[in-house]
Structure formats: structure tokens, C-alpha cells
C-alpha positions in Angstrom: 24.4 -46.8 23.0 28.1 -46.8 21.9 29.4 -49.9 21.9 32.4 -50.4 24.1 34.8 -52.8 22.7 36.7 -55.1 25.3 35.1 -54.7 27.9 33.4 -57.3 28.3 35.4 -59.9 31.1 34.1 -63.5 30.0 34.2 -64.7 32.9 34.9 -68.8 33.5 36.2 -68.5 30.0 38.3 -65.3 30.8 42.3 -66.3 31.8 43.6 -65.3 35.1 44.6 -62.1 35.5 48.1 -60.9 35.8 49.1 -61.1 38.9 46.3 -63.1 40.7 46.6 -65.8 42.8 44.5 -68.7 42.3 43.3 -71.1 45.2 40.9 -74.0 45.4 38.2 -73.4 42.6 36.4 -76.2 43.9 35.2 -74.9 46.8 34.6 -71.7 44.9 37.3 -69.4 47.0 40.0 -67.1 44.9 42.6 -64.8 45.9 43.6 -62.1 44.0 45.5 -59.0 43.9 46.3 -55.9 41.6 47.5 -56.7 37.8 50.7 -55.6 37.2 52.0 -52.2 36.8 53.7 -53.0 33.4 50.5 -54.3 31.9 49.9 -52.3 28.7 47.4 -49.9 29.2 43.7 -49.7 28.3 42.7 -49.2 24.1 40.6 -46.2 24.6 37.5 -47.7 23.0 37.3 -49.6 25.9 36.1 -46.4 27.6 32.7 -45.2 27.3 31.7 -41.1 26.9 31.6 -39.3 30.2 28.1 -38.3 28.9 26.7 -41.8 28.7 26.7 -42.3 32.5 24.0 -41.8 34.9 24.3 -41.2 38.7 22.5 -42.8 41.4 23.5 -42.7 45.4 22.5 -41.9 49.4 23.8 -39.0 50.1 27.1 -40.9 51.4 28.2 -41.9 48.2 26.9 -42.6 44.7 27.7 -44.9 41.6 28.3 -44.0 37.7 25.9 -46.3 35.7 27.0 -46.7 31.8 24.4 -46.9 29.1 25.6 -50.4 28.6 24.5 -51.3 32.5 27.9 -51.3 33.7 28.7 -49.6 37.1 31.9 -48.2 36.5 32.7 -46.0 39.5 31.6 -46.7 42.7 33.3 -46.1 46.4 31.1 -47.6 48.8 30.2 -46.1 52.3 31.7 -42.7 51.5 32.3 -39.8 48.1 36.2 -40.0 49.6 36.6 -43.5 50.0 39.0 -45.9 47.6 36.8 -47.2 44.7 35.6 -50.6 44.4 34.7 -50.2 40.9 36.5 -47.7 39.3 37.2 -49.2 35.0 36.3 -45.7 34.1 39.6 -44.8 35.3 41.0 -48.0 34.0 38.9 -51.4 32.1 41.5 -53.8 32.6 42.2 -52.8 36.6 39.7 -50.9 37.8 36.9 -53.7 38.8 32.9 -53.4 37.2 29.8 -54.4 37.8 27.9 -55.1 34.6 24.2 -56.7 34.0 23.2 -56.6 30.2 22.0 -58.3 27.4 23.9 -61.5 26.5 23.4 -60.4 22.9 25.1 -57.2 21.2 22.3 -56.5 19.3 20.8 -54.4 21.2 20.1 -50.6 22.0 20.0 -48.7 25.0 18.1 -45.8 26.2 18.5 -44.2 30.2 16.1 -42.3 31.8 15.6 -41.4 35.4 11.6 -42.1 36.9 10.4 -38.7 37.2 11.6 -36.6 39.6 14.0 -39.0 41.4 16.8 -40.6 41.5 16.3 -44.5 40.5 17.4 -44.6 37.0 16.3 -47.1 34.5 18.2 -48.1 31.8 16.5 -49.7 28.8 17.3 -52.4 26.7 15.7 -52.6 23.1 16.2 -55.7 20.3 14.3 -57.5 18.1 13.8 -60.1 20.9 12.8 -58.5 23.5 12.5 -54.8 25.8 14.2 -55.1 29.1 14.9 -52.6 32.0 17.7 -52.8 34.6 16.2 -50.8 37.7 19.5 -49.2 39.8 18.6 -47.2 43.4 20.4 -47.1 46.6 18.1 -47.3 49.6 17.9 -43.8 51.7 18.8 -44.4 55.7 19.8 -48.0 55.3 21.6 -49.5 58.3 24.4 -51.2 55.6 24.7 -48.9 52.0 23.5 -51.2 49.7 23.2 -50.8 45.3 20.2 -52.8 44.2 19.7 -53.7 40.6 16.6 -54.7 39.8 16.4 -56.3 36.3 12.9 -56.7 34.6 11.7 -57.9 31.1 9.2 -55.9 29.3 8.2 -57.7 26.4 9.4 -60.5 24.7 12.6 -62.9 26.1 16.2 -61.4 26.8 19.3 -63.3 27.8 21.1 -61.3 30.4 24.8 -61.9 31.3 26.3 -60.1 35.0 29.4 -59.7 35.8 30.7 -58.8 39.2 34.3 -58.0 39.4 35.4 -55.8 42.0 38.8 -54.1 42.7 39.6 -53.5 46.5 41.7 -50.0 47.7 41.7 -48.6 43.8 42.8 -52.0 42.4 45.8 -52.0 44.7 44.8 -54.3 47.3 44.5 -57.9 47.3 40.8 -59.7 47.9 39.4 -62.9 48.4 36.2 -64.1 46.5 34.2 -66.6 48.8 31.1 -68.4 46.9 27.9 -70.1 48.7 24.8 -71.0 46.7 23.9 -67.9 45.7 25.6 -65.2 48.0 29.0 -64.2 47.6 31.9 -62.7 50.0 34.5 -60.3 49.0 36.8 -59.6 51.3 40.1 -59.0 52.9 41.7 -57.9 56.2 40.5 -54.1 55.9 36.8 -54.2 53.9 34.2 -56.8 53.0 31.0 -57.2 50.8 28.9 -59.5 50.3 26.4 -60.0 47.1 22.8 -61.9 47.1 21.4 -62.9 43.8 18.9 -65.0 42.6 20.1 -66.9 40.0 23.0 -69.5 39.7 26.8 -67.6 40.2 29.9 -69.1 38.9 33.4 -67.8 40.3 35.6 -66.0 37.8 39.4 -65.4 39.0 38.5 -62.3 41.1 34.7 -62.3 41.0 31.2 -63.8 39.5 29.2 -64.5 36.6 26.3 -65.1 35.8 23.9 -65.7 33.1 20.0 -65.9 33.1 16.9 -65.1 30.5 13.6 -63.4 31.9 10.0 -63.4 29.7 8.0 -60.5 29.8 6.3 -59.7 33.3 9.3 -61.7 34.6 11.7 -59.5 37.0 15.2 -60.5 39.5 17.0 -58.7 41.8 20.5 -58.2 43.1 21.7 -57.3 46.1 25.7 -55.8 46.7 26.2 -54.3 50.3 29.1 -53.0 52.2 29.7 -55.5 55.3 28.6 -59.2 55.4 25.7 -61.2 54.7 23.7 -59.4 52.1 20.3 -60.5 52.1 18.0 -61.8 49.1 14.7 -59.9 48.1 12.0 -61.0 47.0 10.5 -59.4 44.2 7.7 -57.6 46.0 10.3 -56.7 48.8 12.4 -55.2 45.9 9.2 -53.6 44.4 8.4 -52.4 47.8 12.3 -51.0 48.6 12.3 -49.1 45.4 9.2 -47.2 45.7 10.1 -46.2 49.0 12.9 -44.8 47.7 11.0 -43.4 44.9 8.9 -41.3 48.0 11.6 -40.2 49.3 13.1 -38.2 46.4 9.7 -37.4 45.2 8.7 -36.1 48.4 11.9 -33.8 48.9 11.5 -32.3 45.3 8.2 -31.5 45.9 9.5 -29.5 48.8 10.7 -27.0 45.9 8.8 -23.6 45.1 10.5 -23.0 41.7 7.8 -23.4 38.8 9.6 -21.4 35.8 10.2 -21.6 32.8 13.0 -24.6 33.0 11.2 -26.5 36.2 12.1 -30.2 34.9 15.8 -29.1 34.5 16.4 -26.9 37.2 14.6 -30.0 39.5 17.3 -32.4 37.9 20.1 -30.2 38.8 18.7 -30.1 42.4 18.2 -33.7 42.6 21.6 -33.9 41.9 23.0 -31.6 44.3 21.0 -33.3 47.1 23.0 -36.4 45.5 26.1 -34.9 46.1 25.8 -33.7 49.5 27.1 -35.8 52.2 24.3 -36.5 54.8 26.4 -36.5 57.8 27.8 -33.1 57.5 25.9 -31.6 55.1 29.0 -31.2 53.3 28.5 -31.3 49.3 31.1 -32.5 47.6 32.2 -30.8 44.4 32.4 -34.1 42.4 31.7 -37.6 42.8 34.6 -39.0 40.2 38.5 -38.3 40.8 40.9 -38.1 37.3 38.7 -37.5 34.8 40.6 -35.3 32.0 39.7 -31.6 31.1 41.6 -32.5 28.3 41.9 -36.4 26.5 45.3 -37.5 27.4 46.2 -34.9 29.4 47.3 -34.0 32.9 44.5 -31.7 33.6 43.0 -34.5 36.0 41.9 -33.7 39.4 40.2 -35.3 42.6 37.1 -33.5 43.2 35.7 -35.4 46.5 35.8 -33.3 48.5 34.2 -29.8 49.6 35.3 -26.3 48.3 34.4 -23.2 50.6 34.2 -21.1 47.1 31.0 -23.3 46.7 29.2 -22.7 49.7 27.8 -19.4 49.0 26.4 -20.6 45.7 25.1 -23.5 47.5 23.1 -21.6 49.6 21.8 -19.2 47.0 20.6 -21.8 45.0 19.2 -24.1 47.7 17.6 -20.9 49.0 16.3 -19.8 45.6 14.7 -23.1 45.7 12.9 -22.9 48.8 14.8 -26.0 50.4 15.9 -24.0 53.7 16.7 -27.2 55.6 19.3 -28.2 53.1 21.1 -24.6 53.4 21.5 -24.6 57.1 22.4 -28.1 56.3 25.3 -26.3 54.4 26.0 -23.6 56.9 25.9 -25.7 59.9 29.0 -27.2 57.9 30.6 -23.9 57.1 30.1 -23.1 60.8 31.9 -26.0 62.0 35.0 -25.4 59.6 34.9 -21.4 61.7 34.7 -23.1 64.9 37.9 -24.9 63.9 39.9 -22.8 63.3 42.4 -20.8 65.1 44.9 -17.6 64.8 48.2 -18.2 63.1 51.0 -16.7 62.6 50.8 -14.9 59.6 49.8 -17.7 57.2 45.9 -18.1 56.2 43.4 -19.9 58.8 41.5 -20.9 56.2 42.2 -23.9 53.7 40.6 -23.7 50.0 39.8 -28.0 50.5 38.1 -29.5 53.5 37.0 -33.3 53.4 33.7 -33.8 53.9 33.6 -35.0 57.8 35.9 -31.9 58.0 39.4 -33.9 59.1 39.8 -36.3 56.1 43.2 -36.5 54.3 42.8 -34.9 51.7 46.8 -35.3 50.7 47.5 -35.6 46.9 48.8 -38.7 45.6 49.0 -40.6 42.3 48.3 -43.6 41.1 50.8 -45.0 38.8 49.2 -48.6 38.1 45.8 -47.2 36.6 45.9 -45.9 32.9 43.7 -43.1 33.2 40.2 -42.5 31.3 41.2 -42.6 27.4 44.9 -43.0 29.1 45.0 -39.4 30.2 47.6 -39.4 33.4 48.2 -38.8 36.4 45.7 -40.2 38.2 45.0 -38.7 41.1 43.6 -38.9 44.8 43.5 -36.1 47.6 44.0 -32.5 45.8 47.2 -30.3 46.1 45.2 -27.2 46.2 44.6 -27.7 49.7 47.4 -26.3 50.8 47.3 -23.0 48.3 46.6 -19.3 49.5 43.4 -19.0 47.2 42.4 -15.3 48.7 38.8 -15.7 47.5 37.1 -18.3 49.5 37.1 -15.8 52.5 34.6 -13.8 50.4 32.5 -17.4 49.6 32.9 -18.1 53.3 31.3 -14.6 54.7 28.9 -14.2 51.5 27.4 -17.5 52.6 27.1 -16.6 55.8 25.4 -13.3 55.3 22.6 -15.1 52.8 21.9 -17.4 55.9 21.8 -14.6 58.5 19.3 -12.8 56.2 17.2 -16.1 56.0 17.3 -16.1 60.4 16.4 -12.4 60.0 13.2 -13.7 58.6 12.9 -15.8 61.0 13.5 -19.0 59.0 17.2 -19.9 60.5 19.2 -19.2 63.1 21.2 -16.3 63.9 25.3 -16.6 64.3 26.3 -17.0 67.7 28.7 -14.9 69.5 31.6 -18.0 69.1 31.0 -18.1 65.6 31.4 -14.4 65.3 34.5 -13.9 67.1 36.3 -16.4 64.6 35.1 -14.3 61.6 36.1 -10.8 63.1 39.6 -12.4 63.6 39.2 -13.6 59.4 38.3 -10.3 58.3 40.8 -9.1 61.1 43.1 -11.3 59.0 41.9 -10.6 55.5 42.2 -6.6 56.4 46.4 -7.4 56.5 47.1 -9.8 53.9 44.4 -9.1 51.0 47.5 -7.4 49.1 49.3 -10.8 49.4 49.3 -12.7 45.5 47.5 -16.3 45.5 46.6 -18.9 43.4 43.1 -17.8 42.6 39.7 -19.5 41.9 41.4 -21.5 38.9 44.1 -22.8 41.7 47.3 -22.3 39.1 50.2 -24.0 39.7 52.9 -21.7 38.4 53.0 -19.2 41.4 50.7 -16.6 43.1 49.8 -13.9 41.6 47.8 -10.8 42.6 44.4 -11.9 40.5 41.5 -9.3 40.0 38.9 -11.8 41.0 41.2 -12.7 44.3 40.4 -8.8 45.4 36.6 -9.2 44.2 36.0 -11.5 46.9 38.1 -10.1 49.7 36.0 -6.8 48.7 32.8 -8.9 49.7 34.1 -11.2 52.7 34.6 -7.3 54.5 31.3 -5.8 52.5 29.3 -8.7 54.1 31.2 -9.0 57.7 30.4 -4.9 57.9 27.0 -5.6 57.0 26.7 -8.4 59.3 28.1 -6.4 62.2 26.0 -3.5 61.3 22.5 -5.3 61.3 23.3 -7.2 64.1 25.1 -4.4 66.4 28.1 -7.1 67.0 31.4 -5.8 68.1 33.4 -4.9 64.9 36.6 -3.0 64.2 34.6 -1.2 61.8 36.4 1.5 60.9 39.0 -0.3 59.6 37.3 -3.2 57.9 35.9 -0.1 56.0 38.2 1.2 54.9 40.3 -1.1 53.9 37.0 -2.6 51.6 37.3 0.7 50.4 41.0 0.4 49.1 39.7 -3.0 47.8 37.3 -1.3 45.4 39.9 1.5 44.2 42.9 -0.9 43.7 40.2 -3.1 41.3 39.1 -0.4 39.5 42.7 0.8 38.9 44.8 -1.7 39.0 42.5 -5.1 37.8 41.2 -2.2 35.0 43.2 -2.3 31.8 42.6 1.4 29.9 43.5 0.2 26.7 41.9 -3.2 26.6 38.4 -1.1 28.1 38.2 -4.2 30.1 38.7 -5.6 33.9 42.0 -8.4 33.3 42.8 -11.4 35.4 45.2 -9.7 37.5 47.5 -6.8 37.9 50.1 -5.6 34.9 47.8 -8.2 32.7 45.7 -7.8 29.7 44.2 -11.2 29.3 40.8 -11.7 30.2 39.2 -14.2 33.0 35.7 -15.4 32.9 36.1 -15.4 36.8 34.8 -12.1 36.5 31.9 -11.9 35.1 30.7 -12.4 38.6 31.7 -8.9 39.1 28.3 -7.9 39.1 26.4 -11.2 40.7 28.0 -10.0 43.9 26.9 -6.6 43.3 30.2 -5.1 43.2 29.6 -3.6 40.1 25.7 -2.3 38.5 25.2 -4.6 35.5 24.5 -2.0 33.0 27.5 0.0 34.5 29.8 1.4 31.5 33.0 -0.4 32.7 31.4 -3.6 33.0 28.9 -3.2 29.9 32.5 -3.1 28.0 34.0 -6.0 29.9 31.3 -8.5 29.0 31.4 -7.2 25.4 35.0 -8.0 25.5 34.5 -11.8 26.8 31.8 -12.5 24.4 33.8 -11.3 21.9 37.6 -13.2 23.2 35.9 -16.3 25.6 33.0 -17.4 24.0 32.5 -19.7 21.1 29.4 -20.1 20.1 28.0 -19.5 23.7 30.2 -21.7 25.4 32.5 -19.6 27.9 36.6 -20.5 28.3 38.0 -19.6 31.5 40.8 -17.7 29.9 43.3 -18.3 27.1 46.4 -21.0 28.6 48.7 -19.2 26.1 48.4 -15.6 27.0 48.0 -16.5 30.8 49.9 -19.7 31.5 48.9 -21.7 34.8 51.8 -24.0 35.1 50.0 -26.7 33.6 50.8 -28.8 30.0 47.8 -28.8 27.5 44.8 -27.3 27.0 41.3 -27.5 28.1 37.8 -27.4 27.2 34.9 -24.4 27.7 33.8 -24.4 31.4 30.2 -25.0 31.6 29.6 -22.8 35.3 31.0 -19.8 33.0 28.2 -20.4 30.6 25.4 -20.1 33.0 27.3 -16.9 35.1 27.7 -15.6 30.8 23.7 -15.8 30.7 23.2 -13.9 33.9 25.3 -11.3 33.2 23.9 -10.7 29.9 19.9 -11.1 31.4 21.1 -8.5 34.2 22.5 -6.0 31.7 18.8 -6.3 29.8 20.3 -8.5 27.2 17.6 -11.0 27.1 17.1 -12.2 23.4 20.9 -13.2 23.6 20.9 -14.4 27.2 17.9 -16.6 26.8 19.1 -18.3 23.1 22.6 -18.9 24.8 20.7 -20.4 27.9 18.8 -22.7 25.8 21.7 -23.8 23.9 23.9 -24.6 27.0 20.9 -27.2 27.8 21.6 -29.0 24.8 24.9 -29.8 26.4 23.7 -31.8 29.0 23.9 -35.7 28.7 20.5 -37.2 28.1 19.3 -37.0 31.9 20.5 -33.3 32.1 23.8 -34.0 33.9 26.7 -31.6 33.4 30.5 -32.3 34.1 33.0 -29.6 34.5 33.7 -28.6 30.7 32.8 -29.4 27.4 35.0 -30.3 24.7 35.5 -29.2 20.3 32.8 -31.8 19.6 30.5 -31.0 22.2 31.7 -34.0 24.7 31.6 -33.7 28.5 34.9 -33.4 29.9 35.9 -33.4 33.5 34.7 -34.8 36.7 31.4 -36.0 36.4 28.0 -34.9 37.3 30.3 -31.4 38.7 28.0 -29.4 41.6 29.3 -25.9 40.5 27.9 -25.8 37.1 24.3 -27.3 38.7 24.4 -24.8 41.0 25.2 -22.4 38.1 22.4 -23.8 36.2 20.2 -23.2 38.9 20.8 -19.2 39.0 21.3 -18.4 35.6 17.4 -20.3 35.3 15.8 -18.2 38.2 17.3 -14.8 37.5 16.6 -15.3 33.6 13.1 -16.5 34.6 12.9 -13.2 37.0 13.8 -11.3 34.0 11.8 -12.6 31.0 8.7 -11.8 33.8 10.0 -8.1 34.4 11.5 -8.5 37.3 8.3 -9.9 39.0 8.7 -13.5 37.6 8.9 -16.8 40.0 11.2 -17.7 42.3 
């Protein structure tokens, strides 16, 4: 466990924070509001590694748990809402909930039970072994964290801390204390907290301090809403190994026993984590801000659902056998079709919807937090929903085609004629304006361009609405949706071709390379062993990858509006090993494969990138590289078997 210095709030013995408003501590009842926006900001030892986080949640929202038992991201009833707890983004203003040993001398080791969800994080010391047990119940009327702490062996002395920052730290809340519960609250949110051991007020939260002998166990109790309620320890034993069914019983709904079936069933537990139960919606990220680059701007809000994920969704869901979760995911899709209407001229579709569909998803920043390690801006909501980004029509129509072929087999249902008329007007729409530059799948911020991988995916949103139309005998303007796929594929291979680089290139008149493309051929627009591409993907292994890990594309040949740099992107990695097992490269695409696992944190979770010294960068766990993961370990299995191997 690395230690993280100052982070610790001492409670009672801590001084008021800046800016908070103390009342009477006699009747144990605080006010307190934001700390000033010209405090100094957070040392960045007080931050932990990305890596040393584990993830638990309910499929409305989840919580980040540190190796040092600290929840330092949470944002209760929803992945959008404003964080409660959010010191990853900023120690001294974020808010925390911690419950550790008293005594630094000790280590710490996470694991998750197997095959779910409800993490355990292990204390170690000369002492004593203790385990703090962390779960979210599934289907509970009020979302509720419990933290079940247990001793092992020996005696530990555990301290818990409990301070919680309202609206992103920027609202003001008032700590009510009775016996043994607690109320946070103000005139827009409340939560209350149950525990089982003595509580003492802080200025804007709790303490606590207790010691357990072995067989000896507590738990705690934080809920959204009021009047949390105590458990006993057999009704906690009992809560968490119904929640330990659940998740064990949807796993086992899985038909994937390959070579890679304890990782590929992490990343899946983790996607079901991400999705948004209501909707079906997943979300790309849990976290908002955290830097593709340490102290840099590259810092994004990724709660909310990308239509470019949806067809990789499906395909791994599908691949997986879990055929409720896809339509789950299409049913979603279909709703965002049913929503829209024609415009005039501009593109129906967004890139960003929020995850109930009609969520702000506005970008603003947050000025008063530091920042993880001090990297800034902080944001919330996501620009990028309002960019022309060409390719999610292909993401859009790819994933409905995978799900149509699912109803052809009778396992789904088959799009209805509403449905259907919105997507002939898209591909009505994408036949006019697939010419038009746009931001692309990396969403640049120095203006459109006309990118290679942009025209890839227009190619296959007509490809699959043709096909669709076709199998189905639905009314079509198929002539032209024909032929205008057809201009697709020539400008690509003339234009988005560079002769003298013997390479596709990011876009036209360019001769840098984009690791967007190397899913040229996982969308079978291009045979794997073909000549053109065969030199292509010598050319990125040769420019993008270092030592397996893939870059998106080089800043400095092909700037993106953006200062800094960034690390290798981890989803590139797994569509590298594909491409290289499809093209019968499988010595190198299986040792590449195996060396991207090693860049997991310790419970196989992945964030967007990975940095020089082989630290996660990036929102954190990220969905796209899971669902990455998941493909590059099914066709590589597939391949090692000749073709024949398991699903």
C-alpha cells in the first residue's frame, strides 16, 4: 500500500475548516460550507495511484475504494450526479470516507471474493489481520454503501472518518448527531449514517475509533435519504451474501471458458458495474477529471454514454452469451432513434447522451477543486456533445445489425417499422453529409477535419442499413445508399491511402498514422491479411507501439488543439492484438496480449491509458478498453484453437 501522506483529517483534534461555520457542538449539529477557493492546493502525495483503487456499485452508481480503505469518489443515487466524496479530485475539498488501521504500520492487500463484486481490502501488521468488507446492495429501495469491518486474527485499532462534501464541495451541509446515527443534510440532499460504535462530530462530519479481536466484526451503514438503519451482524452477513448470489449468479450466466476466463469475467463484472440499470445505458466511466497526462488539461467527464460504444457493447456482451444485457443496450439505442427528428442540415444525432437520455450533459469547470496530482480543469458535463463526430452513425447501425442478427435467431426482437423509418432518414442523412469534415473518434478540439476512420464508419452505418433492408425486405432507397457506400470505399482507399508512406493516414492530405484504424479490418472493411492493410499494421507497430502498448497518434505531427501530451491508450492495445491474431500473427499477438494484462491494477481493472512508468492514467475503471479486452481475448482464443476455439 503506498502511503498517502496528509490525508489523514484528525478529526476532534483537526481545526475548522476554511470557510465553515460552526454551531452548537454541544448538541452535536455543524454547518459547513466549501473551503475557500484561494486555499493552496493539494501536495500531490496526498493522492493515491489511480491503480490502487477498487470499484464497487448497483448499477446506478458505484464508489472508488483506496488500498488504504478510503472511499474517495462516490456520487450517490446516480454515475452523473455531483459527488459526495470526491478527495481524488481534491484531499483537502473533496469529502472521504475512510475506515483503517489506527496504526501506520500496516500493509494492505485488495482483492475482490470470486467472481463478484464485494471487495475486500486486507489489513496486515504484526498485531493483527483485519478485513474491511465494502458492497452495495442490488434492488435496494434507498442505495446504500455498507462496510463491513472484521478482525482476522489478533487485535487492530481502527479509526473512521466520515467527511462528506455536498454538490462537488460547493454546497453548504449540516452534520446532525444522535447516539449513534448521523444526518447530513441540506435544503437539496440528505444522508444519514448508522454505526455501531461511539461517533464524535468533527467540523463537517464524524469520527470514530474502535479495536475488534479476532472473530470480532462491525458494520456501517451510509444511505441516500434519512434514517439509515443499524445491522446486526448476521443481518450484515446475511445482506452481503445476498449480494454475493447476485453477481455470482449473473456471471455464471456467461458461456466464455477460454484461455483468459478469470479476466475476461472481471472485465464483464465490471461492465455490468457500469451500466445504468434503468436504461441500460453504460456509462463510459464512472470518474470525471482524471488526467491523461499528470498536471495537464487532458481531463474529461466520462459519465455519460457514447453511441461509438454501443456496438462494442453488444459484441462483447453477445460474445459472452449475456443476451439480456445486449437488448438491455439496444433497447437504449432504440430509444435515442425514437427521439430524434429531421433537421435542417445539421446531424440528428449527438456523439454524448446522458444516461436516462435527457441529462445535461453541458460542460463546466470547477475552479475551487485542485485536480488529481493538481492537473486542471476540472471538469463536469463534456463539450463533445455538441461536435459532428461522423462515426457514431456507423456504431449506431453496426449495433443495430449485431442485434437484428441475434432476433434472426430468434433470441431478440426484430426492429420495428418506427424504429426503421428514423434510420432510413439517418442513412438518408449520412448519404448527403459523409463528405462533411468532423471531429472524429478522438473528438479534437482544433477544427474538423475529413478523418479516414470518420469515412470507415459511415462506410459501415450504409453497409449494415443495406444489409438490414435487404434481409428484412424493408423499404430502402437502396440504390442510392449503395452507391454512395460505394464512393465511401474508393475515396478511403484513395484518399485516406498515402502511396508513399504504404499506409492508410488519419485523414486526407496527411501522413501521420491513427490507431483508430486498425479497426479497418474488425469491421470487415478490409481482409486482414490484405496487402494494403498487412503494410498498415506493420507501419503502426513500427511508429505507435512501444513495447506493445499502442498511442493513438503522435500530438506533434497531428495536433488536436490540446496542450500536453498523453499516455498509450489501452483499447488500442487489445484492437493491436486482434489485428495481429486476424492477419495469423499469433506468437506476437498472443505475447503482446499477455503483456497488456500485466497492466491491469491488482483486481484486473483498466483506465483509459497508461503512462512512461506503467501507471494508469485516465478515468478510471474506462468500459471501452473492458470491452476491448473482452474481443481481443475471444478472437485470440478462436485463433490459437484454429478457428474452432470457444466462444
Amino acid at each position: 500500500m503506498t502511503p498517502r501522506h496528509g490525508r489523514t483529517l484528525a478529526g476532534a483534534e483537526r481545526p475548522a475548516a476554511e470557510g465553515a461555520v460552526a454551531l452548537d457542538l454541544h448538541a452535536s449539529t455543524i454547518a459547513t460550507g466549501p473551503v475557500s477557493q484561494g486555499t493552496r492546493a493539494s501536495d500531490a502525495s496526498a493522492f493515491l495511484p489511480i491503480a490502487e483503487h477498487g470499484v464497487i456499485g448497483d448499477m446506478h452508481s458505484v464508489a472508488l475504494v483506496a488500498t488504504d480503505g478510503t472511499i474517495d469518489w462516490y456520487c450517490p443515487d446516480r454515475f452523473d450526479a455531483p459527488s459526495l466524496f470526491g478527495a481524488i479530485l481534491d484531499p483537502a475539498r473533496g469529502g472521504h470516507y475512510r475506515i483503517a488501521p489506527a496504526s501506520p504500520d500496516s500493509q494492505a492487500k485488495q482483492l475482490y471474493f470470486p467472481d463478484t463484486n464485494v471487495l475486500i481490502t486486507r489489513f496486515l501488521s504484526t498485531e493483527g489481520v483485519g478485513e474491511v468488507q465494502d458492497f452495495m446492495p442490488i434492488g435496494s429501495a434507498r442505495q446504500r454503501i455498507v462496510r463491513r469491518v472484521v478482525a482476522v486474527r489478533g487485535s487492530m485499532k481502527y479509526r473512521l472518518e466520515l467527511e462528506p462534501r455536498f454538490n462537488y464541495g460547493r454546497d453548504h451541509h449540516e452534520v446532525a448527531i444522535d447516539g449513534h446515527h448521523a444526518r447530513f443534510s441540506n435544503s437539496s440532499a440528505a444522508f444519514s449514517f448508522a454505526s455501531p460504535v461511539a461517533i464524535h462530530a468533527t467540523d463537517a462530519g464524524l469520527w470514530s475509533e474502535f479495536t475488534l479481536d479476532a472473530g470480532e466484526s462491525r458494520t456501517f451503514v451510509l444511505q441516500s435519504g434519512e434514517d439509515a438503519s443499524a445491522l446486526g451482524e448476521e443481518q450484515s452477513e446475511g445482506l452481503m451474501h445476498s449480494t454475493i448470489a447476485f453477481w455470482r449468479d449473473w456471471i455464471g450466466k456467461s458461456d466464455y471458458v477460454g484461455r483468459w476466463r478469470e479476466r475476461v469475467h472481471r472485465s464483464a463484472l465490471t461492465l455490468k458495474l457500469l451500466t445504468y440499470a434503468p436504461t441500460g445505458a453504460i456509462v463510459a466511466a464512472p470518474t470525471t477529471s482524471l488526467p491523461e497526462q499528470l498536471g495537464g488539461t487532458r481531463n474529461w467527464d466520462y459519465r455519460y454514454a457514447w453511441i461509438r460504444d454501443f456496438a462494442f457493447s453488444l459484441y462483447a456482451l453477445l460474445r459472452l452469451g449475456f443476451t439480456d444485457e445486449a437488448r438491455q443496450v439496444n433497447d437504449y439505442s432504440r430509444g435515442i432513434a425514437l427521439s430524434l427528428t429531421p433537421t435542417n442540415g445539421a446531424s440528428p444525432l449527438r456523439p454524448i447522451y446522458g444516461i436516462d437520455l435527457d441529462a445535461d450533459t453541458t460542460e463546466q469547470t470547477l475552479h475551487h477543486l485542485s485536480g488529481y496530482k493538481n492537473s486542471r480543469p476540472v471538469r463536469i458535463g463534456n463539450a463533445a456533445r455538441d461536435q459532428l463526430q461522423l462515426d457514431i452513425y456507423g456504431a449506431l447501425f453496426d449495433s443495430i445489425y449485431l442485434f437484428e442478427q441475434l432476433a434472426l435467431q430468434g433470441r431478440g426482437q426484430l426492429i420495428d417499422y418506427e424504429s426503421w423509418r428514423v434510420l432510413s432518414m439517418l442513412a438518408d442523412w449520412l448519404s448527403d453529409h459523409w463528405q462533411t469534415p468532423d471531429n472524429g473518434i478522438w473528438e479534437v478540439r482544433n477544427g474538423p477535419r475529413r478523418f479516414t476512420y470518420s469515412r470507415l464508419m459511415c462506410w459501415v452505418a450504409l453497409d449494415r442499413a443495406i444489409r438490414i433492408a435487404v434481409r428484412r425486405a424493408l423499404p430502402a432507397d437502396l440504390a442510392r445508399w449503395a452507391s454512395e457506400r460505394d464512393a465511401i470505399f474508393a475515396w478511403i482507399m484513395e484518399r485516406g491511402w498515402n502511396e508513399h508512406r504504404k499506409a492508410f493516414v488519419q485523414c486526407e492530405g496527411s501522413d501521420v498514422l491513427d490507431a483508430s484504424l486498425l479497426l479497418m479490418p474488425l469491421v470487415h472493411f478490409i481482409a486482414p491479411t490484405d496487402p494494403r492493410w498487412l503494410s498498415t499494421l506493420d507501419a503502426i507497430g513500427r511508429e505507435l507501439v512501444a513495447d506493445s502498448l499502442v498511442y493513438r497518434y503522435n500530438p506533434v505531427l497531428a495536433p488536436d488543439g490540446l496542450d500536453g501530451g498523453e499516455g498509450t491508450f489501452s483499447m488500442c492495445t487489445f484492437w493491436y492484438v486482434e489485428c495481429l491474431a486476424r492477419a495469423g500473427q499469433l506468437e506476437e499477438a498472443q505475447l503482446t496480449f499477455e503483456k497488456m494484462l500485466t497492466y491491469s491494477n491488482h483486481l484486473g481493472l483498466y483506465s483509459e491509458e497508461i503512462g512512461e512508468r506503467g501507471e494508469l492514467l485516465g478515468n478510471f475503471p474506462q468500459a471501452f478498453t473492458h470491452l476491448a479486452m473482452i474481443s481481443a481475448a475471444v478472437n485470440l482464443d478462436r485463433q490459437l484453437s484454429g478457428g474452432l476455439g470457444p466462444r
